[in-house]
C-alpha positions as a Markdown table, in Angstrom:
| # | Residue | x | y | z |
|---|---|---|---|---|
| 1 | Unk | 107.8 | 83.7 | 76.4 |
| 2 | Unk | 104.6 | 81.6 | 75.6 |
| 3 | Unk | 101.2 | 83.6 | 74.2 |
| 4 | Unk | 97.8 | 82.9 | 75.6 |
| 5 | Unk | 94.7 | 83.1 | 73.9 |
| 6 | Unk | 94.1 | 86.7 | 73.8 |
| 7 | Unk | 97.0 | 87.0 | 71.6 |
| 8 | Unk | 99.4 | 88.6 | 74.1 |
| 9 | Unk | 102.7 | 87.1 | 75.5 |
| 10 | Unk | 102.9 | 86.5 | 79.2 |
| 11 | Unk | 107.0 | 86.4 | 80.3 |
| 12 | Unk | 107.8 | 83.5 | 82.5 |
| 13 | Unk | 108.7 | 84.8 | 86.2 |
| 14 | Unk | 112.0 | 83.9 | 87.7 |
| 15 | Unk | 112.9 | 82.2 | 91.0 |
| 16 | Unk | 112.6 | 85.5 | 92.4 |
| 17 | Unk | 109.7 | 87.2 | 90.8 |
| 18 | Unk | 107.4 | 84.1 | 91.7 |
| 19 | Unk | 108.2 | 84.0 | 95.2 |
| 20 | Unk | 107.8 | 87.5 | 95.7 |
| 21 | Unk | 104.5 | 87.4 | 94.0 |
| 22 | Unk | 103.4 | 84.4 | 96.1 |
| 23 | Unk | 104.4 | 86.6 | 99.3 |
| 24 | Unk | 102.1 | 89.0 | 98.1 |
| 25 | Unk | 99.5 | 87.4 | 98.0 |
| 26 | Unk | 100.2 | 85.9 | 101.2 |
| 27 | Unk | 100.1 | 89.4 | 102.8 |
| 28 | Unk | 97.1 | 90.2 | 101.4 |
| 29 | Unk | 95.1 | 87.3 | 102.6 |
| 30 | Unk | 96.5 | 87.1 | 105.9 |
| 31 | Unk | 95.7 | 90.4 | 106.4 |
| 32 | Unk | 92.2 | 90.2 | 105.5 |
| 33 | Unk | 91.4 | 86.9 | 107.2 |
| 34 | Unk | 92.7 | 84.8 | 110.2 |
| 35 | Unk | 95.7 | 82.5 | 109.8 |
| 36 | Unk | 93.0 | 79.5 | 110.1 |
| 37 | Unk | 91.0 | 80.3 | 107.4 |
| 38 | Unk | 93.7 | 81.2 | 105.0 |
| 39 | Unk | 94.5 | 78.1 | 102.5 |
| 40 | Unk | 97.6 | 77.6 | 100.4 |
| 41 | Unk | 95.0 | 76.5 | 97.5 |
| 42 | Unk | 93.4 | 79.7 | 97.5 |
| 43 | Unk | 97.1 | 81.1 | 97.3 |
| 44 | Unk | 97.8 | 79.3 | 94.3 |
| 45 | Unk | 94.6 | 79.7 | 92.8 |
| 46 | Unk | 94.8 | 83.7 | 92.9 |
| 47 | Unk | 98.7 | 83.4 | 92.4 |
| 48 | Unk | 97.9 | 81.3 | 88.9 |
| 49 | Unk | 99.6 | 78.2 | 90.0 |
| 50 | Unk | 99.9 | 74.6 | 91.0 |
| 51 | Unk | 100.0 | 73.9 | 94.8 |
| 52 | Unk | 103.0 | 71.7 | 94.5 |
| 53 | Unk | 104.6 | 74.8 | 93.2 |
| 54 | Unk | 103.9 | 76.9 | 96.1 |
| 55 | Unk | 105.4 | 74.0 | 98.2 |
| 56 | Unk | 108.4 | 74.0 | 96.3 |
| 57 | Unk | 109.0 | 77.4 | 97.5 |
| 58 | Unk | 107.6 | 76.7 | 101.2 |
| 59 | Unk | 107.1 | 73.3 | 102.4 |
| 60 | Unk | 104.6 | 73.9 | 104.8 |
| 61 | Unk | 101.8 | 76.4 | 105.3 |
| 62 | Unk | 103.7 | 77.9 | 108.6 |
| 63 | Unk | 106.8 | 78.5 | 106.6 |
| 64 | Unk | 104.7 | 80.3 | 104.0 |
| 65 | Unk | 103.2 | 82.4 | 107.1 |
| 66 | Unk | 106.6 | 83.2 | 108.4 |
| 67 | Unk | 108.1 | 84.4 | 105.1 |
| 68 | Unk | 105.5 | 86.3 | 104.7 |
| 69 | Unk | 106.0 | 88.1 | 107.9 |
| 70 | Unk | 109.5 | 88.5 | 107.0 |
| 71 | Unk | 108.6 | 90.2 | 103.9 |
| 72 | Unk | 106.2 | 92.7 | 105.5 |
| 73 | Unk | 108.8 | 93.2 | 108.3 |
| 74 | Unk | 111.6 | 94.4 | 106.3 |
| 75 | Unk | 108.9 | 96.6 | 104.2 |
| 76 | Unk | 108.4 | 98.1 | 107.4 |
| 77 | Unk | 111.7 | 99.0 | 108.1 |
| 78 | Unk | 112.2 | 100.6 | 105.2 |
| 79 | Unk | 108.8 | 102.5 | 105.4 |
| 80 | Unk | 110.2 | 104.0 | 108.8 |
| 81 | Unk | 113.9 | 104.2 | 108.2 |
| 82 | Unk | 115.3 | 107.3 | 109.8 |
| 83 | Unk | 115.7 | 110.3 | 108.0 |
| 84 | Unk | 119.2 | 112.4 | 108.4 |
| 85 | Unk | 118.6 | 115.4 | 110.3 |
| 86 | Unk | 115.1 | 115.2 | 111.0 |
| 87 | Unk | 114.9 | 115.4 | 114.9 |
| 88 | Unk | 113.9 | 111.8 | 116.4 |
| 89 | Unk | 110.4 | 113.2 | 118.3 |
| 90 | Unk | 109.5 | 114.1 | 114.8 |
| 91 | Unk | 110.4 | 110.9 | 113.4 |
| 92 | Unk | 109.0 | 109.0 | 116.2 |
| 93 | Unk | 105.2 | 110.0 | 115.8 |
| 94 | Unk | 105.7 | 109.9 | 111.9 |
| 95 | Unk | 107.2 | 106.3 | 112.3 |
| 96 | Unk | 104.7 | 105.1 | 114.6 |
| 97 | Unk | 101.6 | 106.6 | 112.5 |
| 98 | Unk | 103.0 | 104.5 | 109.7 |
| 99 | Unk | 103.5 | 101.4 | 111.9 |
| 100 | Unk | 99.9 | 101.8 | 113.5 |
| 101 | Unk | 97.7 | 102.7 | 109.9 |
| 102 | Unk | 99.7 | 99.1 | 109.1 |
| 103 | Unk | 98.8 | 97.0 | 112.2 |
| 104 | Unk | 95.0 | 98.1 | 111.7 |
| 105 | Unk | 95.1 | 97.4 | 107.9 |
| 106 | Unk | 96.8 | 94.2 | 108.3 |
| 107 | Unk | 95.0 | 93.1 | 112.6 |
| 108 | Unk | 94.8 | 89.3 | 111.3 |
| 109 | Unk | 98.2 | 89.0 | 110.2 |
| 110 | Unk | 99.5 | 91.0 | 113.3 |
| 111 | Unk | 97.7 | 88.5 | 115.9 |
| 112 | Unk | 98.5 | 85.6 | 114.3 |
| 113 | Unk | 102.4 | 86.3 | 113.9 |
| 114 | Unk | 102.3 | 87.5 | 117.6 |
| 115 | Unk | 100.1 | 84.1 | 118.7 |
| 116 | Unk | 102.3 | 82.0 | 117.0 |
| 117 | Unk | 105.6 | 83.7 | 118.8 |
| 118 | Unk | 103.9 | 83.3 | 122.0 |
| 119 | Unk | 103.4 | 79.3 | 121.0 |
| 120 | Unk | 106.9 | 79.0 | 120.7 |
| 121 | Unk | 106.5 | 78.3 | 117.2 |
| 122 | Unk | 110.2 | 78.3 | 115.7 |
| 123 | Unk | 110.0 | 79.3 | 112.2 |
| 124 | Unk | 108.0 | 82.8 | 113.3 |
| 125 | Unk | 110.1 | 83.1 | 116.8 |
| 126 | Unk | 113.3 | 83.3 | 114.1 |
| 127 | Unk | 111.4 | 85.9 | 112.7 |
| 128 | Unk | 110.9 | 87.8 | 115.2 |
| 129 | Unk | 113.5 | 88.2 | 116.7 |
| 130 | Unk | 115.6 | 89.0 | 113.4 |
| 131 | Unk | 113.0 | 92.1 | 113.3 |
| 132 | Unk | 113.2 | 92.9 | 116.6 |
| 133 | Unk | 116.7 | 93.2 | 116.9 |
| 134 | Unk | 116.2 | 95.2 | 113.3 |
| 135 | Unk | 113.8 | 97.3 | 114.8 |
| 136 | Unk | 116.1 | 98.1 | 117.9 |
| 137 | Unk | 119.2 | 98.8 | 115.8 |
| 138 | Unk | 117.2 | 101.6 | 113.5 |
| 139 | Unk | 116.0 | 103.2 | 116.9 |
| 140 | Unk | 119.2 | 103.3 | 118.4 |
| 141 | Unk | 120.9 | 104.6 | 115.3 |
| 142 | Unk | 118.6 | 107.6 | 114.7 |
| 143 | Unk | 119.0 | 108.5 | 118.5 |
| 144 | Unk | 122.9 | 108.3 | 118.6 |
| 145 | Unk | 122.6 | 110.8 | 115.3 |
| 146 | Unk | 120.2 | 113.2 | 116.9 |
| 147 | Unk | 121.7 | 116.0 | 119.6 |
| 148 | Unk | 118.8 | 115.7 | 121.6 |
| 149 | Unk | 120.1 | 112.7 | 122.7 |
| 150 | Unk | 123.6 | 112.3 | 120.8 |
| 151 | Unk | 126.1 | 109.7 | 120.8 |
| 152 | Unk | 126.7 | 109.2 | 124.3 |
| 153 | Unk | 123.5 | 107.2 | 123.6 |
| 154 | Unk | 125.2 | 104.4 | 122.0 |
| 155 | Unk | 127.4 | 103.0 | 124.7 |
| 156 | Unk | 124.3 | 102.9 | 127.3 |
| 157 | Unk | 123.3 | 99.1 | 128.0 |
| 158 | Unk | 120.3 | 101.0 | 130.1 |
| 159 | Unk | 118.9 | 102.5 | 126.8 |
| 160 | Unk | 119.1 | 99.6 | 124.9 |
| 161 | Unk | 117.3 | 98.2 | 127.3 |
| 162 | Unk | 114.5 | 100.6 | 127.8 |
| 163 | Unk | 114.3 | 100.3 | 123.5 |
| 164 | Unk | 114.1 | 96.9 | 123.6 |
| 165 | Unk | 111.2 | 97.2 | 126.6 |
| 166 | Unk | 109.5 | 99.8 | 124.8 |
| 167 | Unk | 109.0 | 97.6 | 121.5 |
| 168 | Unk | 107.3 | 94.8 | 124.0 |
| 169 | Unk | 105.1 | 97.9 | 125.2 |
| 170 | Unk | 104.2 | 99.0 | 122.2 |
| 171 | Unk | 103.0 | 95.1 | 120.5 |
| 172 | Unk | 101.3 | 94.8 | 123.6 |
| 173 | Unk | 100.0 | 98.0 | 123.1 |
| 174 | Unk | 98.8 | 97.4 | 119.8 |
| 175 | Unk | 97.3 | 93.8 | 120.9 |
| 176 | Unk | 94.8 | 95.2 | 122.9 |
| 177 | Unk | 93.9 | 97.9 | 120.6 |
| 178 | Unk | 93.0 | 95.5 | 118.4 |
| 179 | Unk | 91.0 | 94.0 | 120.8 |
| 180 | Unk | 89.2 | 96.9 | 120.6 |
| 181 | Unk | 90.1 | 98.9 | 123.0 |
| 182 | Unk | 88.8 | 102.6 | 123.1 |
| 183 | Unk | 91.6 | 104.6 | 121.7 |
| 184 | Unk | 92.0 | 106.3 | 118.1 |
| 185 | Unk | 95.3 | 106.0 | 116.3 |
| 186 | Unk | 96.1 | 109.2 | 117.3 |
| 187 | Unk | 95.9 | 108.0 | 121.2 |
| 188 | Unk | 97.3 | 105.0 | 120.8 |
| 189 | Unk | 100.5 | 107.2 | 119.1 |
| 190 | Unk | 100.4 | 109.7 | 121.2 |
| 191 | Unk | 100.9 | 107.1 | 124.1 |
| 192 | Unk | 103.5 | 104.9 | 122.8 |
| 193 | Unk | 105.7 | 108.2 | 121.9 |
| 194 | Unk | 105.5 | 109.5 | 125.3 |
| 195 | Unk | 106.0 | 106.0 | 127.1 |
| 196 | Unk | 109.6 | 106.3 | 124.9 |
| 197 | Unk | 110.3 | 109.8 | 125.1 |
| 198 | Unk | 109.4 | 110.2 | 129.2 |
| 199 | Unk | 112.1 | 107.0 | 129.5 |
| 200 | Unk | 115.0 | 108.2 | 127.1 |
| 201 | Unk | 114.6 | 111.9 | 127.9 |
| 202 | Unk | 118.2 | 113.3 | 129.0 |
C-alpha cells in the first residue's frame, strides 16, 4: 500500500488485476477507434503506467489486440450462455440482440479482428478459431437440450456443419451491416434467426 498526495492509499494491483485493467482499456479504445489509430502509449497513459510495463504483459501491439479480443470473446459467451429450459428460438433472438447491440457498440474492434483473420495474422486467427469452436459448442449444446430439436441433434455431422456455416453467415452478415447497409438491428436479427432456424428445422 503506498499513499498519494490526497492522503488516500492506492493498493498495488496483482499480476492479474493489471492485465485485466490493461484489457479494458484496450476494449474500450478499440472500440471507439480503428486498430490504426489506437496506440499502446495512449493505453498506458489512461491505464497509469509505463509502456515498458504494458510490454511486459504483451510484447507487441498485435498481441495486445488479440488478447483483447480474447477477453471480449469469452465476455460474450458468457453474456449469451444458454439458459436451462428456455426453448432455443427464444434464446436465439435474445442471444443474437445481445451479440448485435455489441458489434454496433464495439464496429472498430469487430472489423479490425475480422481484417486481421482474413490477413492470416496468427496471433488473432488462434483467436478465432478458439471462439468459434466456443461459439459452435454453446449452440450445439442448447439444441441437443431443447425437444424441439433434442438429442438426436448431437451425433449429426450435417448440423454441425450447417452451425459452423451459419456463424460465417452471420460475421459476414454483420460486416456488411456495418458497412452500412440498410437494415435495423431488429432486421439484421430477425434475418440471421431465420437463416438458422429455416436450416435446423426438424
Amino acid at each position: 500500500m503506498a499513499a498519494n498526495q490526497g492522503g488516500r492509499t492506492r493498493r498495488r494491483l496483482s499480476t492479474e488485476e493489471r492485465r485485466e485493467q490493461l484489457l479494458s482499456v484496450g476494449a474500450r479504445l478499440f472500440s471507439e477507434s480503428p486498430y490504426d489509430d489506437v496506440w499502446i502509449e495512449q493505453v498506458a497513459e489512461i491505464a497509469g503506467v509505463s509502456r515498458g510495463l504494458l510490454y511486459h504483459y504483451f510484447p507487441t501491439k498485435r498481441d495486445f489486440f488479440a488478447a483483447v479480443v480474447e477477453r471480449e470473446s469469452e465476455r460474450m459467451l458468457r453474456m449469451t450462455a444458454a439458459v436451462p429450459g428456455v426453448p432455443v428460438r427464444e434464446q436465439l433472438a435474445a442471444g443474437l440482440e445481445t451479440f448485435l447491440e455489441y458489434v454496433q457498440a464495439h464496429a472498430h474492434g469487430y472489423r479490425a479482428f475480422h481484417r486481421a483473420d482474413a490477413a492470416g495474422d496468427r496471433a488473432v486467427r488462434r483467436v478465432y478459431q478458439r471462439a468459434l469452436a466456443a461459439q459452435e459448442r454453446q449452440i450445439l449444446a442448447a439444441l441437443v437440450a431443447d425437444p424441439e430439436f433434442g438429442p438426436a441433434f448431437e451425433d449429426r455431422p450435417e448440423v454441425r456443419l450447417a452451425v459452423r456455416g451459419w456463424l460465417a453467415f452471420t460475421t459476414a452478415v454483420c460486416l456488411e451491416w456495418l458497412c452500412g447497409a440498410e437494415l435495423g438491428r431488429g432486421q439484421v436479427r430477425e434475418l440471421c434467426t431465420r437463416a438458422l432456424l429455416g436450416v435446423l428445422a426438424p
